[in-house]
C-alpha positions in Angstrom: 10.9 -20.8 -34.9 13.5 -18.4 -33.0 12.3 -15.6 -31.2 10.6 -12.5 -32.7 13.4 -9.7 -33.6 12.7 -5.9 -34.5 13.9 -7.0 -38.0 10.8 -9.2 -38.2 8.8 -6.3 -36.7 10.1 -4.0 -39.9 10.0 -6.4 -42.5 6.4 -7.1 -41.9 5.9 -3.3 -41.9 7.8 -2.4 -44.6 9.2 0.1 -42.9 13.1 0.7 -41.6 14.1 -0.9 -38.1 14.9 2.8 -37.0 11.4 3.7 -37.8 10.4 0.8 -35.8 12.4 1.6 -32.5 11.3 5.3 -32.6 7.6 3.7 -32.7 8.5 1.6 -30.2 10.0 4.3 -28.1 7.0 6.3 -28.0 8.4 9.6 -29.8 6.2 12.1 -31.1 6.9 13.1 -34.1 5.8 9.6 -35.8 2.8 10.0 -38.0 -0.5 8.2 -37.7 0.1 5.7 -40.3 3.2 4.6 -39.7 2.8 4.1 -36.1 -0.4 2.6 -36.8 1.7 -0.1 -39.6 4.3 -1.1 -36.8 1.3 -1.9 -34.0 -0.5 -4.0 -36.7 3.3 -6.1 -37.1 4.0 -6.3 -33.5 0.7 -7.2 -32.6 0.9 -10.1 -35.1 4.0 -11.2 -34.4 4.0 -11.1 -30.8 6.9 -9.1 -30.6 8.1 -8.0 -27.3 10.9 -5.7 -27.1 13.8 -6.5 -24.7 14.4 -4.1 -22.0 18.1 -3.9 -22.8 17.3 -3.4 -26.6 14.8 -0.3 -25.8 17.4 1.3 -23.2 19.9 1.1 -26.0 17.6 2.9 -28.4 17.2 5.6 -26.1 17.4 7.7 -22.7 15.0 5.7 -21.2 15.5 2.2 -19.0 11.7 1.5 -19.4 12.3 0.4 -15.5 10.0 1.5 -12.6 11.3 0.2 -9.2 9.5 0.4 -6.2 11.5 0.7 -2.6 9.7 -1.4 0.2 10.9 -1.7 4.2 13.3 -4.2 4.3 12.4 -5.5 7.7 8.5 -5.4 7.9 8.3 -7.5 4.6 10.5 -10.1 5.5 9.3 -10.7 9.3 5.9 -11.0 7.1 7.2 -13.9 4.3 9.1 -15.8 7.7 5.5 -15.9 9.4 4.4 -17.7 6.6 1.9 -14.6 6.7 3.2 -13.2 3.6 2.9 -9.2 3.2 -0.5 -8.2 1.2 0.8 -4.7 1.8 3.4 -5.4 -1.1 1.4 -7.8 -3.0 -1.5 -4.8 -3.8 1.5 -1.9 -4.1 3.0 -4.4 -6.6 -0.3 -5.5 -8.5 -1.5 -2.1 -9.2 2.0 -0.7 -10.1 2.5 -4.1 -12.4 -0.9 -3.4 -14.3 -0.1 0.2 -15.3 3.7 -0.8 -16.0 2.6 -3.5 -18.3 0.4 -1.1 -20.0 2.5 0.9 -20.5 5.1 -1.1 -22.1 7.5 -0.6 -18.7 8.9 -3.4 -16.7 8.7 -3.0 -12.3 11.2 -4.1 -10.0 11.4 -4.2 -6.2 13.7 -3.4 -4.4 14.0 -4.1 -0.2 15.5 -1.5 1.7 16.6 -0.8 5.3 15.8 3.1 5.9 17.7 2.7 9.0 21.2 1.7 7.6 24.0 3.7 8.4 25.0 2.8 4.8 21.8 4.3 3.6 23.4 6.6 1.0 26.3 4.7 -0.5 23.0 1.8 -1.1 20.9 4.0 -2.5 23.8 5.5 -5.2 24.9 2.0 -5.9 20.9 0.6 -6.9 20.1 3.6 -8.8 23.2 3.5 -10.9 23.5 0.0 -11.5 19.1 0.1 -12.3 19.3 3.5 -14.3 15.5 3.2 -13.1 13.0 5.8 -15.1 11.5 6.8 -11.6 11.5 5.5 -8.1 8.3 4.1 -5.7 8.7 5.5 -2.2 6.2 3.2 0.2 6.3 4.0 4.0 8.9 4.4 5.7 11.2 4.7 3.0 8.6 7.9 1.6 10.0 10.3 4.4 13.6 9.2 4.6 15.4 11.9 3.9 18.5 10.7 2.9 16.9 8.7 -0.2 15.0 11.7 -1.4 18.0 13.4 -1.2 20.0 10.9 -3.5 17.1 10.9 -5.8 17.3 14.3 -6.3 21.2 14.7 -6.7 20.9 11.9 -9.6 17.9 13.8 -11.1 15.8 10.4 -10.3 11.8 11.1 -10.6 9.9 9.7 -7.6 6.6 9.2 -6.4 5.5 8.9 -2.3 2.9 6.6 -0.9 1.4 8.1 2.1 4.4 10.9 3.3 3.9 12.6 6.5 7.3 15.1 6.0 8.7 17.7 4.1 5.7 17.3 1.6 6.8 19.8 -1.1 9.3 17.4 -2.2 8.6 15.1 -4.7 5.1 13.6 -6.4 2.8 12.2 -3.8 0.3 9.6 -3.6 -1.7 9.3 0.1 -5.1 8.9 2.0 -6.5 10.5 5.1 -5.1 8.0 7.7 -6.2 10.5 10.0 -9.6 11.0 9.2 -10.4 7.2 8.0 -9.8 6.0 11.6 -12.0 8.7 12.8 -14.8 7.5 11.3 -14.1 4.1 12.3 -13.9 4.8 15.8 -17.0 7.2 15.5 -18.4 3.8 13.7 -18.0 1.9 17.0 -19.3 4.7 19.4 -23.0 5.0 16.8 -23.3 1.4 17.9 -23.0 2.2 21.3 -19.8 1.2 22.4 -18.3 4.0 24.9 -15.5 1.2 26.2 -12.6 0.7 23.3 -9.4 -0.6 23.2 -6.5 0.4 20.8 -4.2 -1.2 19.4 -1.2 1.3 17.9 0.8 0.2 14.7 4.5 0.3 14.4 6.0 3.6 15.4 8.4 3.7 12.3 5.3 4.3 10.1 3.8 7.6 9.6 0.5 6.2 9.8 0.6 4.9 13.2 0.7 8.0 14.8 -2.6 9.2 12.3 -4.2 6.6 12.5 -3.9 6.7 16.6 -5.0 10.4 16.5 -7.7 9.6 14.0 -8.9 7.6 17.2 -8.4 9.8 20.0 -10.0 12.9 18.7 -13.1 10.6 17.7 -13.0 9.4 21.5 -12.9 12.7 22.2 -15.6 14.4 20.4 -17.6 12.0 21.5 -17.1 12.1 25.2 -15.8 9.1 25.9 -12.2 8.1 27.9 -9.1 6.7 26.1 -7.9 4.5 28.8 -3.8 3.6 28.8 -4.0 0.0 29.7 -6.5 -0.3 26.6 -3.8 1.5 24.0 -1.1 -0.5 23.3 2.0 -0.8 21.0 1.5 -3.5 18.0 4.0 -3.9 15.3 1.8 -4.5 12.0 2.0 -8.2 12.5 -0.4 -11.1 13.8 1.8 -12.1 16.8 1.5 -8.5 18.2 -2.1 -8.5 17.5 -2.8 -11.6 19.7 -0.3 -10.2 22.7 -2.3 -7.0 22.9 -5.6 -8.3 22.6 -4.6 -11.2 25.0 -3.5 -8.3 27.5 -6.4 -6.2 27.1 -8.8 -9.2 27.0 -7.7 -11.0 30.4 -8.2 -8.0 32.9 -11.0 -7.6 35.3 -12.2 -4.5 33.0 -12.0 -5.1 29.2 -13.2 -3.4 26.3 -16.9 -3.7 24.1 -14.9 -2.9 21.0 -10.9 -3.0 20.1 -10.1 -1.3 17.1 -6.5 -2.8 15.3 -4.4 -0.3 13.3 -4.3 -2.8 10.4 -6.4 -6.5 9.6 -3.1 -8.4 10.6 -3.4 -7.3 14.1 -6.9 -7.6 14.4 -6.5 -11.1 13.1 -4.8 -11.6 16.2 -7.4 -10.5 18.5 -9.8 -12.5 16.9 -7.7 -15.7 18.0 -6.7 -14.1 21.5 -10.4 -13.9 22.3 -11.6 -17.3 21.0 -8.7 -19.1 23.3 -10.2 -16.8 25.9 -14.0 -18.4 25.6 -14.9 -15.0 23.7 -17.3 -14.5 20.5 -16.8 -11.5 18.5 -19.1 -9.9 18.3 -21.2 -11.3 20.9 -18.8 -10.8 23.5 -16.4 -8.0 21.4 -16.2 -6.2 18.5 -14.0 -6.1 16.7 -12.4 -3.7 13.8 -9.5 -3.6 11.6 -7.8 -1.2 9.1 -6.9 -2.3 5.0 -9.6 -4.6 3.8 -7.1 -7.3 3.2 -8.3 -10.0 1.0 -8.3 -12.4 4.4 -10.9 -9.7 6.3 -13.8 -11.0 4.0 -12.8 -14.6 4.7 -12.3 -14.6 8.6 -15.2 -16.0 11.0 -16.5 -13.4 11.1 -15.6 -11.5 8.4 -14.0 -8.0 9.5 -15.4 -4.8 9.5 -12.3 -2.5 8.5 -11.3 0.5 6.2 -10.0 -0.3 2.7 -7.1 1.1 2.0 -6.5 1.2 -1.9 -3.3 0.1 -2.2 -3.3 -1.0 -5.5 -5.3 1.8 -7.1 -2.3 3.9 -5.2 0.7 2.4 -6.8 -1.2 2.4 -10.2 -1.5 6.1 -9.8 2.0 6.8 -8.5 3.3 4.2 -11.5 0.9 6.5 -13.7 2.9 9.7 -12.7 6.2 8.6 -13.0 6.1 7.0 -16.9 4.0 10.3 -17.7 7.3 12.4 -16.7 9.3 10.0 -18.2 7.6 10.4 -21.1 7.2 14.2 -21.1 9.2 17.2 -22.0 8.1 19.6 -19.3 6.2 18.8 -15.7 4.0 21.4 -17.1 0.4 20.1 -16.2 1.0 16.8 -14.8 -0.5 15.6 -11.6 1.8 16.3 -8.3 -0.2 15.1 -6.1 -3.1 12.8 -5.2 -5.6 11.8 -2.7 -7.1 8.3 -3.2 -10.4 7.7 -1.6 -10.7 5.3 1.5 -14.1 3.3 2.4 -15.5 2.2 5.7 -16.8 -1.5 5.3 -18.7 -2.6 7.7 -18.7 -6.8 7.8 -19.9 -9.2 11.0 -17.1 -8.1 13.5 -19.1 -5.2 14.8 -21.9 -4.7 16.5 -24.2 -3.2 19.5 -22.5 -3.6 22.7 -25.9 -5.1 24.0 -25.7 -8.2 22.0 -22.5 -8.8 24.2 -24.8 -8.4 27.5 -27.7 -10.2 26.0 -25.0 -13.3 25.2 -23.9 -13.3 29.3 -27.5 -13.6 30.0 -28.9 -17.5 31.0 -31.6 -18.6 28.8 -35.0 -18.5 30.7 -33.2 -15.3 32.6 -33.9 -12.7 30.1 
């Protein structure tokens, strides 16, 4: 048997194949019954529109596509890391897309191109996409917000830090979640923590680093130099810094890494240094990666939801697509963020009761 055709769908319906694709297209003045007569055909059939077929029935491509850093995600897949950044964004944008009867693409882009522009014009005209994924740091690039506007191209921002009247936005307190991580570590004690920074191209770094130092601060407690230092997001970086914080005379109780990559590598910079976490060092990370409740120990970190994110942002850009008028539709949204806390941290006294001999204590 050849594949399913709207014909099929209309003789089984009994109804024209233009009633059919205005069912399919999801207009609104299509009554109860016969919408109701098509559904019962498709379903049976297992009829699945072609994306070209629905764009030629209409305005609309039926296509979300999401734009992801170029760089970061493929340093990740040549690790042999692979990036669960993009794996959530594109989960949770997939789910709602397939409900939704809307197809997702991704597309990798390099915000620092001096070709930027003339990229951006040539994807979006060859795509014809019904609205456009920002993630960071594509979400504050000015030069693709501005050819999405001048092509009339709906778009929704993961997690901007600029010019945040333009556009639909999607974010989370970066700010305030590492606050309450780092005011986490200082309730169990720990006045002596180390910092690990994220990659300065990301919006979130600098939060996430201020989120820290105004906890440290409130707290009365000294944000050293030597223990801040520059990661990039990935593994490698993770285990250099907490190598270099790890081998001095003075180290910290507690490091706190801007993401669960990073702290990863801290983990494995202090076993090769004869250190338990978190007998010897605690240790925090930042996205609840699916990895942080598998690590020895498992990680204590803030879960960033990712997924739920994209969803929503996929969410706001078919409802506009679908709508006559932004009138009442959702602009923008603040997901929630949860502190977990897992094995990685604890007291700072379990570290001195570990350096004590047995029959010493």
């Amino acid at each position: 048997m050849g594949a399913v055709t709207i014909y099929d769908v209309a003789e089984r319906a009994g109804v024209s194949i233009k009633s059919v694709s205005r069912v399919l297209n999801g207009e609104q003045n299509v009554s109860v019954a016969l919408r109701a007569k098509v559904q019962e055909a498709v379903d049976a059939l297992g009829y699945r529109p072609s994306l070209s077929a629905r764009s030629l029935a209409g305005s609309s491509s039926y296509l979300i596509a999401a734009f992801v850093d170029a760089d970061l995600t493929i340093e990740h897949w040549r690790s042999g890391r692979g990036n669960d950044y993009l794996s959530r964004m594109e989960l949770g944008a997939l789910i709602e897309a397939r409900n939704s009867g809307y197809h997702l693409m991704i597309e990798l882009v390099d915000p620092g191109s001096p070709t930027l522009e003339r990229d951006m014009s040539s994807v979006l005209g060859s795509l014809k996409p019904d609205g456009v994924i920002l993630t960071p740091p594509i979400s504050d690039a000015s030069v693709v917000l501005d050819v999405l506007e001048a092509r009339g191209t709906p778009y929704v921002r993961l997690g901007p830090e600029t010019q945040l009247d333009r556009g639909r936005r999607v974010y989370m307190d970066e700010r305030r979640a590492a606050f309450d991580m780092t005011v986490h570590l200082a309730r169990l004690g720990h006045r002596e923590i180390g910092f690990i920074v994220g990659n300065p191209r990301y919006a979130a770094s600098r939060l996430r680093r201020e989120g820290f130092e105004a906890a440290m601060a409130q707290h009365g407690l000294a944000v050293r130099d030597d223990w801040v230092l520059e990661g990039d997001f990935t593994f490698t970086s993770g285990f250099e810094c907490g190598a270099r914080m790890l081998a001095g005379a003075e180290r910290p109780t507690a490091i706190f890494a801007s993401n669960d990559d990073m702290a990863f590598g801290v983990l494995q910079a202090a076993s090769r240094g004869g250190l338990a976490v978190p007998a010897d060092l605690s240790l925090v990370g930042f996205d609840d990666t699916p990895s942080a409740q598998f690590s020895m120990p498992q990680l204590t970190t803030v879960r960033q939801p990712v997924a739920e994110m994209a969803e929503t942002a996929a969410r706001m850009l078919i409802s506009a697509a679908q709508a006559k008028t932004d009138d009442g539709l959702e602009r923008v949204h603040q997901a929630a963020y949860t502190l977990i806390a897992r094995e990685s941290s604890a007291p700072p006294r379990l570290a001195r009761a570990a350096r004590i001999p047995v029959g010493q204590g």
